[in-house]
Structure formats: C-alpha cells, structure tokens
C-alpha positions as CSV (number, residue, x, y, z in Angstrom):
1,X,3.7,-164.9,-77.8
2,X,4.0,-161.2,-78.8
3,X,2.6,-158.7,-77.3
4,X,-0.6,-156.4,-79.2
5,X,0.6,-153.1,-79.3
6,X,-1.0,-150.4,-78.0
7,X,-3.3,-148.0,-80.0
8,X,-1.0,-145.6,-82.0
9,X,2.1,-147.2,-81.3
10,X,4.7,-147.7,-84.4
11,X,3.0,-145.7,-86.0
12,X,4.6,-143.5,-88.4
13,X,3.2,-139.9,-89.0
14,X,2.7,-139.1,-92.8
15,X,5.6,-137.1,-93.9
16,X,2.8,-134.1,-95.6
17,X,2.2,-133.7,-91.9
18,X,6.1,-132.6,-91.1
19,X,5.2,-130.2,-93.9
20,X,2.1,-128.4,-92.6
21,X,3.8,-127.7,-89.1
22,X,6.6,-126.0,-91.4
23,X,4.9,-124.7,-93.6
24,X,4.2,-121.4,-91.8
25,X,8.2,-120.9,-91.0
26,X,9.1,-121.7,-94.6
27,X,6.6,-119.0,-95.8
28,X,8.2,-116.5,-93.4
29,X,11.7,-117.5,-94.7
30,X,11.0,-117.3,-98.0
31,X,9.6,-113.9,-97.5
32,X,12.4,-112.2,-95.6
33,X,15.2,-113.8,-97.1
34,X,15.0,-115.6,-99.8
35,X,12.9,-113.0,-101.8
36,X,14.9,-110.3,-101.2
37,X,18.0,-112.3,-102.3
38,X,16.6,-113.1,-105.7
39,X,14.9,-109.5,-106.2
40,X,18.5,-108.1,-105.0
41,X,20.4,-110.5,-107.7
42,X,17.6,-109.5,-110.3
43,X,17.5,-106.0,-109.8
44,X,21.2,-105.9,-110.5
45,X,21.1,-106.5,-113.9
46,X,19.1,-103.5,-114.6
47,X,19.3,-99.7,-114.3
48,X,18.4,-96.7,-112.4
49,X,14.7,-97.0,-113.4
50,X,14.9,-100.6,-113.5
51,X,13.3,-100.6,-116.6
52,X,16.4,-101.3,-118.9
53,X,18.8,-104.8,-119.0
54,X,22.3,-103.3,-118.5
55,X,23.7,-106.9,-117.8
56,X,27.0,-106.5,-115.5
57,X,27.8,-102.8,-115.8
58,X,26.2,-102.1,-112.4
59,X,29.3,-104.5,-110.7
60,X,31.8,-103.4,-113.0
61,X,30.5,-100.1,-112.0
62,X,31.3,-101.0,-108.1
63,X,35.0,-100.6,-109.0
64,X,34.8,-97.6,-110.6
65,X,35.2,-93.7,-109.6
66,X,36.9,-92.2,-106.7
67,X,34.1,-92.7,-104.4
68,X,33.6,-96.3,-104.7
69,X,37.0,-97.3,-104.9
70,X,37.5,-95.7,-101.6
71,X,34.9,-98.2,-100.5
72,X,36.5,-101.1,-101.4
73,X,39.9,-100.3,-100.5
74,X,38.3,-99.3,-96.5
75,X,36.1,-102.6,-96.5
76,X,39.3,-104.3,-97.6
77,X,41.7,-102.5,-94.4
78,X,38.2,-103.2,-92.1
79,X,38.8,-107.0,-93.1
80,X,42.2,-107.4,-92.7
81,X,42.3,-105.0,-89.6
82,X,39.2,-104.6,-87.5
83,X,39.2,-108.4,-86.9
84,X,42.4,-109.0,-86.5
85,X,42.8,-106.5,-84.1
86,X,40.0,-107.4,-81.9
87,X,41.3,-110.7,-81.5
88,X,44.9,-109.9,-80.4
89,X,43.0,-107.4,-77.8
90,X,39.9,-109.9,-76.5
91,X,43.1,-112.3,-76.5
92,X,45.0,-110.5,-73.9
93,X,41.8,-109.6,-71.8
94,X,41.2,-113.3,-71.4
95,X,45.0,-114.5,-70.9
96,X,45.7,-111.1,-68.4
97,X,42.5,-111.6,-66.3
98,X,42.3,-115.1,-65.9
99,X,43.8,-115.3,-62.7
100,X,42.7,-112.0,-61.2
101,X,40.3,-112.0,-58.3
102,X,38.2,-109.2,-59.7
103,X,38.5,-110.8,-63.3
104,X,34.3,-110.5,-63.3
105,X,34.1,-107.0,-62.8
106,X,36.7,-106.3,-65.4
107,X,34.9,-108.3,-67.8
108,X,31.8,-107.3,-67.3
109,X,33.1,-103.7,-67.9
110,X,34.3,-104.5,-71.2
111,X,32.0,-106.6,-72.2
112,X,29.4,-103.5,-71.3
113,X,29.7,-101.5,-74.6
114,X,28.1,-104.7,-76.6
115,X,24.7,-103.9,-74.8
116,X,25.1,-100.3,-76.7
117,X,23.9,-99.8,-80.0
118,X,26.2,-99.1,-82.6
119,X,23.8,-95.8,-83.2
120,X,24.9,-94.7,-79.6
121,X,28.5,-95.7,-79.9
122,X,28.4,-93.6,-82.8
123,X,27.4,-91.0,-81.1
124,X,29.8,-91.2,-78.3
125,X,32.9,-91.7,-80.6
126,X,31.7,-89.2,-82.4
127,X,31.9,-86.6,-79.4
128,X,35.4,-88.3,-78.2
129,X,36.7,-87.5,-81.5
130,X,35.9,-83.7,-81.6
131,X,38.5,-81.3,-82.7
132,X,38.2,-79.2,-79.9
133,X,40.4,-80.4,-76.9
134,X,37.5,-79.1,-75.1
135,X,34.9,-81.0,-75.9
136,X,36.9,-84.0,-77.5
137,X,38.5,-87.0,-75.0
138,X,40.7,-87.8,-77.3
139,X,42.3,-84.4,-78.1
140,X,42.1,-83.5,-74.3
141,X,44.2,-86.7,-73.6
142,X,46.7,-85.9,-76.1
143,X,47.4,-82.5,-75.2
144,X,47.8,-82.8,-71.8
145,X,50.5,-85.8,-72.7
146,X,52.0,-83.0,-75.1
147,X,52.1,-80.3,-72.2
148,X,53.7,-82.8,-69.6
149,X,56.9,-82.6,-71.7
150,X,56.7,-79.3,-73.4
151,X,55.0,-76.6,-71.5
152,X,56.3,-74.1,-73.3
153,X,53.6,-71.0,-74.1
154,X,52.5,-69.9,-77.6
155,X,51.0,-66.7,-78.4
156,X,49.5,-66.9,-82.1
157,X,49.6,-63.7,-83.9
158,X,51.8,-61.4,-81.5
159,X,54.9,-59.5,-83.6
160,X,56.6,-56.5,-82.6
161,X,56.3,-52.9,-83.9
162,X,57.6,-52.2,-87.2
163,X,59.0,-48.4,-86.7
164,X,62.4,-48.1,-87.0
165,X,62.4,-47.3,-82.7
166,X,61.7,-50.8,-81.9
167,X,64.2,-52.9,-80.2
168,X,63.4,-56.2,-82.0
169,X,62.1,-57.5,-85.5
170,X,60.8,-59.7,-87.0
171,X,62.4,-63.0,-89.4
172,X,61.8,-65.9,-90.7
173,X,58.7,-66.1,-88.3
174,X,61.1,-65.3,-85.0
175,X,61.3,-62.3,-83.1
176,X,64.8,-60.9,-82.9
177,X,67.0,-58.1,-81.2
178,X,67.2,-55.1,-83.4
179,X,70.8,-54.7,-82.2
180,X,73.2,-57.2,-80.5
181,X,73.5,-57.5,-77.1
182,X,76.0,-58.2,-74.8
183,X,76.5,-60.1,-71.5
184,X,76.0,-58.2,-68.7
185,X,73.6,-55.8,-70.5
186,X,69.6,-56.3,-70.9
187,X,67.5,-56.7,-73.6
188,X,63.7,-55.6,-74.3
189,X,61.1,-57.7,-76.5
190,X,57.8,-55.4,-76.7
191,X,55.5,-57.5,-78.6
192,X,51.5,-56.7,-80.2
193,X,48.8,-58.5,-81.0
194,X,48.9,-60.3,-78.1
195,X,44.8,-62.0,-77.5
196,X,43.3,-61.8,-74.6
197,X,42.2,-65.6,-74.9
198,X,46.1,-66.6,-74.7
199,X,47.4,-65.2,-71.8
200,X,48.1,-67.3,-69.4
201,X,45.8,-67.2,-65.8
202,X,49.0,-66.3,-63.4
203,X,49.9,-63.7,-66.0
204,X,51.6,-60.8,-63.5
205,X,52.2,-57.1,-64.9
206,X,55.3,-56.8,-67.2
207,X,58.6,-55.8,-64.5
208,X,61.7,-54.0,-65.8
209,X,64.7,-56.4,-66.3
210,X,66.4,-57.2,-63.5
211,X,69.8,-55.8,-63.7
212,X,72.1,-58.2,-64.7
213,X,75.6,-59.6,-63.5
214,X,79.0,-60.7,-65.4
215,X,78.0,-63.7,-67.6
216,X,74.4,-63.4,-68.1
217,X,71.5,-61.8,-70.2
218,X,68.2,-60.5,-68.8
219,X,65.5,-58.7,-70.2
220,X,61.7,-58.8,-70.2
221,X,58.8,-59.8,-72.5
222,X,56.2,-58.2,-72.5
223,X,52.4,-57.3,-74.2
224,X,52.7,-53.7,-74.7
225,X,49.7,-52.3,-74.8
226,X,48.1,-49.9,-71.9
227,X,44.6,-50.2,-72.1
228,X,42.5,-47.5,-72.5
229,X,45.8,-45.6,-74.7
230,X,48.9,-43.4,-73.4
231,X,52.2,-45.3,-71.8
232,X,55.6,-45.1,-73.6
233,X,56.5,-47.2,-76.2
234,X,59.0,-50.0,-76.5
235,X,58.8,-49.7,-72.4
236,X,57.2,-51.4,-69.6
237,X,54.5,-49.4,-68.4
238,X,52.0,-49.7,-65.7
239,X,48.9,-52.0,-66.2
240,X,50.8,-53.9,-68.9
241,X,51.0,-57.4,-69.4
242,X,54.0,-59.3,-68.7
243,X,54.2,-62.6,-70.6
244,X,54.9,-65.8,-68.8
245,X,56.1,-69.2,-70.4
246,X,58.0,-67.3,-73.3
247,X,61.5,-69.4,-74.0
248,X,64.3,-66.6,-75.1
249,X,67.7,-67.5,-76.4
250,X,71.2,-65.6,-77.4
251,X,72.4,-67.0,-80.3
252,X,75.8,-66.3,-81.5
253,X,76.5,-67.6,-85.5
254,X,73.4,-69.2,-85.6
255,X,74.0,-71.0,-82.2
256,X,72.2,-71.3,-79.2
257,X,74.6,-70.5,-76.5
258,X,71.9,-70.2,-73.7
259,X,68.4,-69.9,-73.2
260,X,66.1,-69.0,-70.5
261,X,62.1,-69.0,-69.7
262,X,60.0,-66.1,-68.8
263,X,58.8,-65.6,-65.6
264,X,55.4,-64.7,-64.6
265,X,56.1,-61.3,-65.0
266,X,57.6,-61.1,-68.7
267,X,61.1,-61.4,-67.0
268,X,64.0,-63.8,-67.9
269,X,67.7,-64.2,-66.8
270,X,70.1,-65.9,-69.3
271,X,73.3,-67.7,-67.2
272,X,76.6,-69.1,-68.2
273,X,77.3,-66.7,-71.2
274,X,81.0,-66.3,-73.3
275,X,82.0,-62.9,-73.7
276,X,81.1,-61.2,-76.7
277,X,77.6,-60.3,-78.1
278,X,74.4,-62.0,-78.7
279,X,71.0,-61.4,-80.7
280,X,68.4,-62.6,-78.8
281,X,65.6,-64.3,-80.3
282,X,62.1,-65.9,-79.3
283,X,61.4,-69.0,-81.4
284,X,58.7,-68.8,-84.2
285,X,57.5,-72.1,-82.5
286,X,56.0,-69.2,-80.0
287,X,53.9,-67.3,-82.5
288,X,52.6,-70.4,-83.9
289,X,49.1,-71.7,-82.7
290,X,49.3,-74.2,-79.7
291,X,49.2,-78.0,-80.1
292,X,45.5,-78.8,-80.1
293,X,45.8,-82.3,-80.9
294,X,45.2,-84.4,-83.4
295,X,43.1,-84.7,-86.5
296,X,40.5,-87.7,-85.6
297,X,38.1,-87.2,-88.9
298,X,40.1,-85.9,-91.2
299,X,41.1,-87.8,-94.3
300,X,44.6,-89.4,-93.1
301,X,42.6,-90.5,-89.6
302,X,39.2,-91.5,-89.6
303,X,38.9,-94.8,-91.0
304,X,41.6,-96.0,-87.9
305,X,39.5,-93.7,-85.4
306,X,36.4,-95.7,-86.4
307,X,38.1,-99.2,-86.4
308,X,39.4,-97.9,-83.1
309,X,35.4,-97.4,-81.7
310,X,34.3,-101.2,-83.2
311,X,37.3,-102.2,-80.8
312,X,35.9,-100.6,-78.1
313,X,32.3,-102.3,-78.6
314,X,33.7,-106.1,-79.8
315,X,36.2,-106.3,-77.5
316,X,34.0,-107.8,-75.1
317,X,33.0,-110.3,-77.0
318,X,35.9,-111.5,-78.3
319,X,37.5,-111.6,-74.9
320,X,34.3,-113.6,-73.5
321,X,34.3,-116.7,-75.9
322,X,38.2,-116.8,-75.9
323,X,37.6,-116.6,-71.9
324,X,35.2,-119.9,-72.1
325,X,38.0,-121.6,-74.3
326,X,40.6,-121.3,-72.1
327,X,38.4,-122.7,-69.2
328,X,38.4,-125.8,-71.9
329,X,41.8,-126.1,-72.0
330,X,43.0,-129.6,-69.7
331,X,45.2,-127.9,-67.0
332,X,47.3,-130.6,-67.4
333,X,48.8,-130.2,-70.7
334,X,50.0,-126.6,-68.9
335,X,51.5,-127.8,-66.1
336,X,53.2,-130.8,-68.0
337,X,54.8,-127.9,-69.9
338,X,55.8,-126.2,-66.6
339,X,57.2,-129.3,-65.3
340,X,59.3,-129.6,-68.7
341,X,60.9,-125.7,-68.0
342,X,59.1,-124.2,-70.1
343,X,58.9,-120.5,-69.7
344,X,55.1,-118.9,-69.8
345,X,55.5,-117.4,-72.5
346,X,56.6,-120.6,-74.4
347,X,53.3,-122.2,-72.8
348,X,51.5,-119.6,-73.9
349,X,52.7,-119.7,-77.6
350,X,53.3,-123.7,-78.1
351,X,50.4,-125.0,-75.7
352,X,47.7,-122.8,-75.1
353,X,47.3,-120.8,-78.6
354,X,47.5,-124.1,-80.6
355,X,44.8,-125.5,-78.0
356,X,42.5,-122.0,-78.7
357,X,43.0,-121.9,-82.2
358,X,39.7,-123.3,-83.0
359,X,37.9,-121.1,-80.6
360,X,39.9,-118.2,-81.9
361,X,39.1,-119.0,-86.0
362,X,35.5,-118.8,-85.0
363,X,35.7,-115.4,-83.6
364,X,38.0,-114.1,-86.3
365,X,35.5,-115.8,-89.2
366,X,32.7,-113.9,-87.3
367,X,34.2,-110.8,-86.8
368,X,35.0,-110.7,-90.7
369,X,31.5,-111.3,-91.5
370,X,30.3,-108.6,-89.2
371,X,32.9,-106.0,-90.4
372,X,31.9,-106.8,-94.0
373,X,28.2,-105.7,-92.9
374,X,29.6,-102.9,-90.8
375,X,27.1,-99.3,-91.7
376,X,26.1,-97.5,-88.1
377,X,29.6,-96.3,-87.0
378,X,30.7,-94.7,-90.1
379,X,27.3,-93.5,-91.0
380,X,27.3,-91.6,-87.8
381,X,30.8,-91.2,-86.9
382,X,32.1,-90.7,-90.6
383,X,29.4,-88.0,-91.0
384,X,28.8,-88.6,-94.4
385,X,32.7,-87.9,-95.4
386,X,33.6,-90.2,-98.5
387,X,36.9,-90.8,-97.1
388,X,35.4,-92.9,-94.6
389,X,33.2,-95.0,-96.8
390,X,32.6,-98.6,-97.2
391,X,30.7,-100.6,-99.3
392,X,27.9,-101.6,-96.7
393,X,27.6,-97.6,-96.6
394,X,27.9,-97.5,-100.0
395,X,24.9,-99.8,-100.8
396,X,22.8,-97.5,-98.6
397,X,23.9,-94.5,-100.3
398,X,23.6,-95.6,-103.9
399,X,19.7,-97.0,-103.1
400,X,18.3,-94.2,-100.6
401,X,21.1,-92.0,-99.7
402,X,20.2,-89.9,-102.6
403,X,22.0,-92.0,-105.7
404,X,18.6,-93.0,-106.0
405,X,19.8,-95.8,-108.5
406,X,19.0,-99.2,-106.7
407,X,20.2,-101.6,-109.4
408,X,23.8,-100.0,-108.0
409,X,22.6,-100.6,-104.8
410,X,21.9,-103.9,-105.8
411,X,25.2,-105.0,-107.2
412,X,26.8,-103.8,-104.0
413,X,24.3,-105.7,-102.0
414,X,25.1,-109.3,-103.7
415,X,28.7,-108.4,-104.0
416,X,28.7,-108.1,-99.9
417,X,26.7,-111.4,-99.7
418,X,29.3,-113.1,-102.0
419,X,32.0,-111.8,-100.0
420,X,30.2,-113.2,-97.0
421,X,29.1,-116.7,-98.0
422,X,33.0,-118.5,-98.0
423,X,33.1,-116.9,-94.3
424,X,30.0,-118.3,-93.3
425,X,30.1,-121.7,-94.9
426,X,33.6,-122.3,-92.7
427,X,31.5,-121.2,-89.9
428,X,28.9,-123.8,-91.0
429,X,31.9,-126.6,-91.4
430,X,33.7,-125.9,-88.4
431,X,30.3,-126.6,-86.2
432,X,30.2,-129.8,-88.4
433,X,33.7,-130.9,-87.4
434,X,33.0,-130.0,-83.8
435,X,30.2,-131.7,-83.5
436,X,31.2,-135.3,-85.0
C-alpha cells in the first residue's frame, strides 16, 4: 500500500518563482554589462557629437594615423610577448623551486607584487627606470656592471690650450703631443675645462713626471688651472689638480705600441717601448660623457621596459597555478621515465610539459586576455609618450584623454572586446572539457 506523502513533498516550484529570485541579478547584469556593450557598439557608428551616422569610419579610423597604428602594432608585441614570456618565467619558478626547502618563501615573494596595484607598480617602475643612475635601479645596475670591466675615467669637456706654447693639441676629438716624443724622454698633457663635478674623490695634486729610464715614456696629466690665478703655464704648479684614471698611449703609424693609466696624481709611466719616437695621445673616449646607462623610456625601449614590469607583477601568478599542476602530475609516470634512462631534461620536455599543457594553455589564454586590457602601467609608466601606446590606452584617450570624440573611443572599445571573445570562449570550452 503506498505511503501519503507528506505536506509539500514532490512538489514542483513554479518556474516564475526561479525568475523573481533572479530577477534582481539579471537587472544588475544588464545594467553593468550588457548596456554598456550595446551603447558601446551603438555609439560606434556615429561621430564626435554623436549626432551624425558615419557607419564604419570610426574602425577604419582605428587603423589609421601614426598614433594609432603605433597602438596596434604594441597591443600586437604585448600579445605575442608579455604572455608568452610570463609563462616560460612562472614555468621555471615552479620547475626550479619544487624541490627546495624554502620553496614557500620564494614563492610567496614573487607571488607578492600581485597584491600591488598596477597604479603602484607603475609608480615603482617608473622610479626604477629613471635616467639618472642616481635615482634609477636600473641604470645604477648597469653602470656599475659597465665600470667592473672598464673603469677607465672620462672628463667631458676638458681640451688643452690653443696657443701655439702648448705641448699638445687637439684632433679628431683626442688630445695629442704637439711634438713627438721619444723613449726615455717625458711628455706633458695640460688640459682645461676640467669640472669640478668629474674629478675623481682620491684626486692628489698634479706631480712632475717621474724621470724616466731606457724603454719607457712618462709624463703627467694634469687640470691646469691654480685657483684664485697666477702659476705657470703648460706646467705643474702647486694646488693643481692631477688627474687620475686617464689612459695615455704612444702610437707610432697609427699604432698603439704601449699604453699606460694615470696615477692618482696625473702621473703615468709607459714600459716596453722600441726605439724611435712616439706621439702620445689620450683617447677621445676620455672627453666624451661617462656611460650613464641605458635609455629605459625612450622610443627604442619603453614598450620592453613596461612588458618587463607586467613580468614582474604576473609572474607570481603564473608560477602559482603551474605550481598546483605539477602537484597533479602522477609521480609515477616520472619515475617510469627515470627508470627507462631518461635524462631530466628529456622528462621534463616529453613527460611533464605534455602533462601541464592544459594548465599552461589556461594561463597563457588568460594572460592574453589581460594584456589585451592592459592601461595602468603604460598610462603611468609610459607618461603619456605615444610610443608606448596601446589600444586599451588608446580607447581612454580618444573618449576622455582629451580626443574628446567617444564614437572613436567606442570602436576601439568593441574592437578590444572582439579581440577578447575567441580567448575567452576557449577559456569557457576548456572548463567544459575538464569538467566532463
């Protein structure tokens, strides 16, 4: 005999009541996205004002002029790069730490910049690239690496007298000996114009040449200048500056046949010399201004130096879900390959990257969709330089930037959301897959 139910039980619920609890979510929805997509896609059509039909000229526009085409060709090496790129590195953070004791603490260092905003990372980038090796990380890095394996001195702007009583002139940008010299004899190289700001901090007073022996060359280089006026010319005098750091050669036929640094006095000491005489000569590459590094946001540089700071905040995260799948991965599929002889790095490239090439499409796919959206860093690190622009940058420019013409704005806005749309409906399928 069957059983009564009880009260309520098999029941269905009307489906209008599914609809009232949603209601209030769909209304939101439709408010933040969906309205602005349509009012983007409409507003497209038409001009400046927005009061006259010009049809598709606003997305024809998008590929037109320097300034624009600039965009696309950056949002095109941000697509192809920037994701690529953080891949390879969140990769080798996963692969490198996974069996290191203090793995954790290396991760959660890298994986520190994502609780930054991309306005602060801008900022900082924006201070590591500064011209200045002073103030800029960057520069200061690379100039010290430059001075570890050439420390020779410069001295911008110094050049000798020009009276016909000088003992050197100048050419082609080098200082040379007014008259040939000879080995066992010395040689002076007064030089001007010498800033305070260059000489070095161990700088001693400028020293007579010492006197010099069969086979070799000395003289002395010196700033001279007595402060305050009077000492002889084209002569070491008291209170002078000797200059330190200075390379000096003797060149024969347009030869080096020996060369020699200055000592912190002004004074050098050329060895080994043939018989015969010498001009001496100090190097143009002296006068010149000292290596201050490179160029971060100039033309040639700043779209890399940008892609360089999104690597720096999306490592992280790259390196954390490729981390997860190789914790996936059955150990025993590794050490089958082991057993077989295979080397780690045929492991790594036969077994485990075909194993993580699921896990490592979905961070690529999502990487590309975020570079596609990518504003913050070149707003603030770019500084408003069109060599740095990208379309995401470009959208906010044409609509409140000061274009003040949002039907551009809106062309470049549903041009970025078509772009996106193939990227996020693999996203969309791959979930699918994974979950059936």
């Amino acid at each position: 005999m069957r059983q009564p139910r009880g009260r309520g039980e098999g029941i269905a619920p009307p489906s209008w009541l599914a609809l009232v609890f949603l209601l209030p979510a769909l209304l939101l929805l439709g408010f933040l996205v969906v309205y602005p997509i349509v009012y983007s896609v409409v507003r497209s059509f038409f001009d400046a004002s927005g009061d006259s039909f010009v049809g598709l000229d606003n997305y024809v526009g998008v590929f037109q002029g320097h300034d624009n085409l600039v965009a696309v060709r950056n949002t095109a090496i941000w697509v192809v790069v920037a994701p690529t790129l953080v891949t390879i590195v969140g990769l080798l953070f996963a692969v490198l730490t996974e069996r290191v004791r203090w793995a954790t603490v290396f991760k959660m260092v890298v994986f520190m910049p994502m609780a930054i905003s991309f306005l602060a990372s801008g900022v900082i980038f924006r201070l590591v690239y500064e011209q200045d090796p002073d103030k800029g990380v960057a520069n200061a890095a690379m100039v010290a690496l430059h001075d570890v394996f050439r420390d020779q001195v410069t001295y911008p702007g110094a050049a000798p007298r020009t009276t016909n009583g000088s003992p050197v002139r100048a050419e082609d940008g080098a200082v040379v000996s007014a008259q040939p010299v000879a080995a066992g004899q010395s040689a002076l190289v007064p030089l001007l114009r010498v800033k305070a700001e260059d000489l070095p901090e161990k700088v001693r007073p400028a020293a007579r040449p010492p006197a010099a022996r069969a086979g070799e060359l000395t003289g002395t280089v010196w700033f001279d200048f007595t402060r305050g006026g009077g000492g002889t010319p084209n002569a070491p005098d008291p209170g002078e500056s000797g200059l330190p750091g200075v390379t000096v050669e003797a060149v024969r036929d347009g030869k080096v046949v020996g060369k020699a640094t200055t000592g912190a006095d002004g004074t050098f000491t050329i060895k080994d010399l043939p018989s015969g005489t010498f001009t001496v000569r100090v190097p143009k590459d002296t006068f010149t201004a000292s290596y201050r590094g490179a160029e971060w946001l100039g033309s040639t540089l700043i779209t890399p130096a940008i892609i360089g700071s999104y690597l720096w905040v999306w490592a992280g995260f790259a390196m954390v879900l490729i981390a997860a799948g190789l914790a996936a991965i059955p150990r025993d599929a590794l050490e089958a390959a082991r057993v077989d002889g295979a080397t780690e790095w045929q492991v790594f490239r036969r077994v485990t990257i075909p194993l993580l090439a699921p896990v490592l499409m979905v961070v690529l796919v999502t990487l590309v969709i975020n570079v596609l959206k990518v504003f913050d860093l070149v707003f603030i690190i770019g500084g408003g330089d069109p060599n740095a622009s990208v379309l995401a940058l470009r959208m906010w420019t044409e609509s409140f930037g000061g274009g003040n013409d949002q039907g551009a704005g809106s062309a470049i806005a549903v041009l970025l959301f078509v772009l996106v749309m193939p990227a996020m409906l693999f996203n969309i399928r791959r979930l699918r897959q994974e979950r059936r």
